[in-house]
C-alpha positions as CSV (number, residue, x, y, z in Angstrom):
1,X,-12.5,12.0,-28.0
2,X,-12.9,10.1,-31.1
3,X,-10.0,9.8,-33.3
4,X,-7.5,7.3,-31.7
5,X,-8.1,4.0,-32.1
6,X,-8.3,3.4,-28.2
7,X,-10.1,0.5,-26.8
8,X,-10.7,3.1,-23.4
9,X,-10.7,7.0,-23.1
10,X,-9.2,6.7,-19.6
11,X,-7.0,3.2,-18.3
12,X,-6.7,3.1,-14.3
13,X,-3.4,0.8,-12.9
14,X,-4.6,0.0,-9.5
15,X,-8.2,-0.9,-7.8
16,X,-7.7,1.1,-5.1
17,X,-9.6,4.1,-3.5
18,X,-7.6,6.1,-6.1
19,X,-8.7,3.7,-9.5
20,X,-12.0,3.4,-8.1
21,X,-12.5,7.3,-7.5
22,X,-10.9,8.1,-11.0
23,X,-13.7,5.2,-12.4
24,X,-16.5,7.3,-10.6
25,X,-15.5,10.4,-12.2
26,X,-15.1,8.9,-15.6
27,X,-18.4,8.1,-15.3
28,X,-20.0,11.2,-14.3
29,X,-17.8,12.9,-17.4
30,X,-18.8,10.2,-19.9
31,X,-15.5,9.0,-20.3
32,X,-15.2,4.9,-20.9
33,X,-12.8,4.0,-18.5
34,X,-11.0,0.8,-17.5
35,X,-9.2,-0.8,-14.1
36,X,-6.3,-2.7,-14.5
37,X,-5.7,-5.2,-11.2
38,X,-3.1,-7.1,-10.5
39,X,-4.7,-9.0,-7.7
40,X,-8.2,-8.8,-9.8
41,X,-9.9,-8.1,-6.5
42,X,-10.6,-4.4,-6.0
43,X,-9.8,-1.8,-3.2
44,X,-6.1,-2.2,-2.7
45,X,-4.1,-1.5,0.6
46,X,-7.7,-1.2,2.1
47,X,-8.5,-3.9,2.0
48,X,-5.2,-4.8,4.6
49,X,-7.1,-2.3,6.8
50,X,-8.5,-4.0,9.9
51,X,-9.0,-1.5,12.3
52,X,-11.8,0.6,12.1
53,X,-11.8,3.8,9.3
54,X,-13.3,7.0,11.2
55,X,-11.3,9.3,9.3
56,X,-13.0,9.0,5.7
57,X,-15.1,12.4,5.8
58,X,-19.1,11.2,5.9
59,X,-18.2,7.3,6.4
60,X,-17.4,5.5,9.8
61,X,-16.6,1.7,8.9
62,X,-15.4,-1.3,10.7
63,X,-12.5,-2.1,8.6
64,X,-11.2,-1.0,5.1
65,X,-12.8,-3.9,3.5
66,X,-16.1,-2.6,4.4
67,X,-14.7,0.9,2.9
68,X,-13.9,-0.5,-0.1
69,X,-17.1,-2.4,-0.6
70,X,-18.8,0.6,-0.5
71,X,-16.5,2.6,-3.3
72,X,-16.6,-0.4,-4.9
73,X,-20.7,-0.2,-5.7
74,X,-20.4,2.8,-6.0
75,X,-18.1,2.9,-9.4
76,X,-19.9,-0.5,-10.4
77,X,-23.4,1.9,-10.2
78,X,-22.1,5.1,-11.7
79,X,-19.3,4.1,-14.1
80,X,-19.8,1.5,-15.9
81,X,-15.7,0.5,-15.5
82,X,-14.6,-2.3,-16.6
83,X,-11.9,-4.5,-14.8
84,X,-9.3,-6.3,-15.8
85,X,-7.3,-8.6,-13.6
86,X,-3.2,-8.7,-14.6
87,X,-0.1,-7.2,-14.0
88,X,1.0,-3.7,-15.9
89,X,4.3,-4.5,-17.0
90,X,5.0,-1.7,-19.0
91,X,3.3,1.7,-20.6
92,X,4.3,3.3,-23.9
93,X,3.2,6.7,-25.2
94,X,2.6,8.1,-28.5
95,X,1.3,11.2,-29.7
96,X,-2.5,10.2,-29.4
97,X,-3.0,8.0,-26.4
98,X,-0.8,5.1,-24.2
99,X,-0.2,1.4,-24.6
100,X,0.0,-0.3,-21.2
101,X,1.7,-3.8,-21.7
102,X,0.2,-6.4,-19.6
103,X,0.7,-10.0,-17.8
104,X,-0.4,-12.6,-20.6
105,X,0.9,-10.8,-24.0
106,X,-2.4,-8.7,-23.6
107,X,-2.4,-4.5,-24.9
108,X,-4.3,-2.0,-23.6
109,X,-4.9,1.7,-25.7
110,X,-6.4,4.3,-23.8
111,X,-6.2,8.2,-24.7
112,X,-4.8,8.8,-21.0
113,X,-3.5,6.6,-18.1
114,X,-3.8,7.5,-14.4
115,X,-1.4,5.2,-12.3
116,X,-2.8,4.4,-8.8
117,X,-0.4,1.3,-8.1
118,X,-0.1,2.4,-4.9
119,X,2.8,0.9,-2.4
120,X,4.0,-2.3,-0.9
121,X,5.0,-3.3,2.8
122,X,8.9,-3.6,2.8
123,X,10.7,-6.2,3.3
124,X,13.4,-6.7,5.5
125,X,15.4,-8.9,2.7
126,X,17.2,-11.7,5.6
127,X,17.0,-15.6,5.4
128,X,13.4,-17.0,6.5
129,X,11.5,-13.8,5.8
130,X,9.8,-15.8,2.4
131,X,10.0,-19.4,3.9
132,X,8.0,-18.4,7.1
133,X,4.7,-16.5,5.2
134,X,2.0,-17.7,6.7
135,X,4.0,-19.9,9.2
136,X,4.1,-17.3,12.1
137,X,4.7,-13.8,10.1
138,X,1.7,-11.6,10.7
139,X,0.0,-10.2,8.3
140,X,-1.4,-7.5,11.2
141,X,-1.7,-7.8,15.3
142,X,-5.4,-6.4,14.4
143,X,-6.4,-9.0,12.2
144,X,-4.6,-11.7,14.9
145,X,-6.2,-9.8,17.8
146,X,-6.2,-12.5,20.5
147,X,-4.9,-14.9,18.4
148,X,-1.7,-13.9,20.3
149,X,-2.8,-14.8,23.5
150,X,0.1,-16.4,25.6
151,X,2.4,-16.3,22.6
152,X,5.6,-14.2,22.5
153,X,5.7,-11.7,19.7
154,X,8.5,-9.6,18.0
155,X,7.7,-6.8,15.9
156,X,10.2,-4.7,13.7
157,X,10.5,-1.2,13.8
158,X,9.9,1.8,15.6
159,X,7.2,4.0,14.1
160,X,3.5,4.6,14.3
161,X,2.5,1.2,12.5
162,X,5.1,-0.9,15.0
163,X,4.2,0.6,17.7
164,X,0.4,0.8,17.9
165,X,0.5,-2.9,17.0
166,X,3.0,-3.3,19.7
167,X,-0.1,-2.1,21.8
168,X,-2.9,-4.0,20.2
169,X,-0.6,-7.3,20.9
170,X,0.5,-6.6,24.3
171,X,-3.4,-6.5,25.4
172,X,-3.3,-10.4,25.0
173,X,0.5,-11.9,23.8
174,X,2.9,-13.2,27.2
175,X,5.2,-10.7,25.9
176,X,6.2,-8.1,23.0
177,X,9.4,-7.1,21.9
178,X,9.6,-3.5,19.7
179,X,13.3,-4.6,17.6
180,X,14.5,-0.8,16.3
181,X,17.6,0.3,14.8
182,X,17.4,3.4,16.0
183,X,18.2,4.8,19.5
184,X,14.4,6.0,19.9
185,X,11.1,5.7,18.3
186,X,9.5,8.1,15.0
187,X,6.2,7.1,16.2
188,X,4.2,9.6,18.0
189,X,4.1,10.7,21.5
190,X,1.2,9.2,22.8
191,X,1.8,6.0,21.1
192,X,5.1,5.6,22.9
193,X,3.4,7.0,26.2
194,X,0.9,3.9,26.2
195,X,3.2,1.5,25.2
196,X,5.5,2.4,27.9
197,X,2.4,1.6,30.3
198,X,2.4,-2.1,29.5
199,X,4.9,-4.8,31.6
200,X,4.7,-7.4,29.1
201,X,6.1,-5.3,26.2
202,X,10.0,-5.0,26.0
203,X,11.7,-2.8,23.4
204,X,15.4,-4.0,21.6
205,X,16.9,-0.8,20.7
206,X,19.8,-0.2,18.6
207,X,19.0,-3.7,16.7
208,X,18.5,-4.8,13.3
209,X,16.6,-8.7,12.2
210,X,19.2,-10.7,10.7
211,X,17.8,-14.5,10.5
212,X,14.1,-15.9,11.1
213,X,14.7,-19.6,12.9
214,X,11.7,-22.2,12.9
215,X,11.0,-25.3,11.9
216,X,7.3,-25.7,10.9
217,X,6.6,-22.4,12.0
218,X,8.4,-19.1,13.5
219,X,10.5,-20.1,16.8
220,X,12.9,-17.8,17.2
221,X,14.2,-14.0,15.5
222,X,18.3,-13.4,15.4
223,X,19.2,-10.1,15.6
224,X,22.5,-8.0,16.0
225,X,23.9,-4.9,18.0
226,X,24.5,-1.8,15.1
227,X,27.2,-1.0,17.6
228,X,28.9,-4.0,18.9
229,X,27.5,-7.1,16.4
230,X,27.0,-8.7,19.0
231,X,24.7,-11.6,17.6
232,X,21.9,-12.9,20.3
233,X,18.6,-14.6,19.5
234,X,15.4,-13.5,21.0
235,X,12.6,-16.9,21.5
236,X,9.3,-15.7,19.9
237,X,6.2,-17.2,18.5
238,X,5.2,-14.5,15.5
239,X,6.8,-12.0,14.5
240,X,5.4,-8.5,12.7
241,X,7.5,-6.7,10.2
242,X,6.4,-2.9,9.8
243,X,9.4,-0.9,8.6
244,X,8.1,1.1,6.1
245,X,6.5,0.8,2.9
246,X,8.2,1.6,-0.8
247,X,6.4,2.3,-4.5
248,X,5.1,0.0,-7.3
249,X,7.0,1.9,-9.5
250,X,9.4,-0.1,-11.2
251,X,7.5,-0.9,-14.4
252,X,7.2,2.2,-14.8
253,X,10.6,3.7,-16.1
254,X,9.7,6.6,-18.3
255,X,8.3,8.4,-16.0
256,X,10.3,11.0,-13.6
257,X,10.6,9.6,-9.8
258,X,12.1,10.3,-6.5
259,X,15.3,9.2,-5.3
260,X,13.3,6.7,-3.5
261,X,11.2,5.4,-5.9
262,X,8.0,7.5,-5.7
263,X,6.6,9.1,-9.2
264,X,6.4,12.3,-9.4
265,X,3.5,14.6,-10.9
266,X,2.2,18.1,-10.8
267,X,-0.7,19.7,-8.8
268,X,-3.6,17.9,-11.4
269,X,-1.2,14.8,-11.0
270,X,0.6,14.9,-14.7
271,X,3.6,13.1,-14.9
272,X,7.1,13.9,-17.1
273,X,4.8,12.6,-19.9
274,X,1.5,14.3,-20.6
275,X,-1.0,11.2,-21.1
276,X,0.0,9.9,-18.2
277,X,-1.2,10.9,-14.5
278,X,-0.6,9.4,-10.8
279,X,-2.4,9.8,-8.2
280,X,-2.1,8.3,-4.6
281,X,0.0,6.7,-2.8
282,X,2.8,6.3,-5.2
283,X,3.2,9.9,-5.8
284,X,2.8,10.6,-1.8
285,X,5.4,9.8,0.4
286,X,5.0,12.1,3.4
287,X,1.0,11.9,3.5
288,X,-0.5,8.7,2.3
289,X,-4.3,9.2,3.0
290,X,-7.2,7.6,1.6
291,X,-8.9,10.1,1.3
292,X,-5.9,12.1,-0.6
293,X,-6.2,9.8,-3.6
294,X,-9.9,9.8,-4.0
295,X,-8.9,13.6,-4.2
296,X,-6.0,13.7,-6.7
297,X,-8.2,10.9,-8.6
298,X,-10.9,13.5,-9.0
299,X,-8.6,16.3,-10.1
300,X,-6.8,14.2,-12.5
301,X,-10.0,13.0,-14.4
302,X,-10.9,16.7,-14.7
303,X,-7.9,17.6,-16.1
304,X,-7.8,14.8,-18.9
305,X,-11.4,15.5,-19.6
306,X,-10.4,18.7,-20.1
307,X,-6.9,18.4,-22.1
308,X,-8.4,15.6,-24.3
309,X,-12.2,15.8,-25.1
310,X,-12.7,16.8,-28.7
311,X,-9.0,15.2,-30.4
């Protein structure tokens, strides 16, 4: 892989377990290899992971943090990646290797991309949502364990994620209320089984958020009937929004997606164009696993190695 004037043979978008997978392997196949991080701090959506990991095959942590800690020494031992913190704004391909346009007026060449951008929570887009960050919007009812306690919590939405946190807060908040659009919960069985066990949790079907009220902080969450609009207001303390998550995709628009938004790629994760790969969570909409994108990550490394050693 010598004859493209490339500052990397490989360029990762996303520090994630997917980047820092595809890292290890570029190392091991002596491929120079580059992270590309718009937060500058590795290990991604992990890193929001507060409960303990006991799914990882091999490795039991206490949180994602401590998972990514570990991949992250790992790739810093065996790679020799470099990282580079800013925003991909764009990615251009020519016949001998990919131009990712950054934050800053910066250019990256690299012989083949592999985008691991990975998803975002979604937002439920009403007045409040922005102006009450860190004023009484969780973040997670793990991380705020019994930092509930006595406090009266709403959450939003109605599958796995809402409800287990729904039963994380109701072991210490005065009172949870579940706030679902739908006429019954996507979240598993014996989710909804525990749930149902505790007094203090209430759940608001056939609702939808429409205002956040506070002052300095959250103090109350408007919501309306999808049947009869009836308006009420429901008087909470914090509130959790967990309706689902959608792609980092937009920057990049060359490349073939779903109607939704997620990239699409082949079995060795090649896109539409054939430098550039993804891997993870923004090519996996039905099965988002850690462990799937430090899988695909592998497979795609192998596969560039093997389409472009020796141009």
């Amino acid at each position: 892989m010598a004859t493209f004037n490339s500052d990397f043979d490989v360029a990762m978008i996303g520090g994630g377990p997917g980047g820092l997978a595809a890292a290890l392997w570029c190392g091991d196949l002596g491929l120079t290899s580059v992270i590309i991080e718009r937060e500058g701090l590795l290990g991604g959506q992990m890193r929001r992971i507060y409960n303990p990991v006991v799914n990882y095959p091999g490795i039991e942590t206490a949180n994602g943090t401590e998972l990514a800690d570990l991949m992250i020494a790992q790739a810093e031992r065996r790679s020799g990646t470099e990282v580079l913190a800013g925003e991909a704004l764009g990615i251009a391909e020519s016949e001998h290797g990919v131009q990712i346009e950054l934050s800053g007026g910066r250019n990256v060449c690299s012989r083949a991309v592999i985008i691991a951008a990975g998803v975002r929570r979604r937002k439920l887009q009403i007045p409040g949502e922005m102006d009450f960050l860190g004023r009484g919007i969780l973040e997670s009812g793990a991380k705020t364990g019994s930092g509930a306690s006595g406090l009266s919590v709403a959450i939003i939405g109605g599958g796995d994620a809402a409800v287990e946190n729904a039963l994380i807060l109701g072991r210490s908040a005065k009172e949870v209320f579940i706030v679902h659009r739908g006429r019954q919960f996507s979240a598993r069985r014996e989710l909804i089984d525990a749930t149902g066990d505790l007094e203090n949790v209430q759940v608001v079907f056939g609702a939808i958020a429409t205002r956040i009220l506070g002052d300095d902080q959250v103090r109350g969450l408007e919501i309306k009937d999808v049947n009869s609009n009836e308006i009420r207001q429901l008087a909470i303390d914090r509130l959790l929004i967990r309706i689902g998550v959608e792609p980092n995709s937009e920057p990049f628009v060359d490349i073939a997606k779903t109607p939704d938004g997620y990239l699409i790629a082949d079995s060795v994760g090649r896109t539409n164009l054939s430098r550039v790969f993804a891997v993870g969570d923004i090519v996996n909409r039905t099965g988002p696993t850690i462990a799937g994108a430090v899988g695909q990550a592998a497979t795609a490394v192998k596969a560039i190695y093997q389409q472009f050693v020796g141009e």
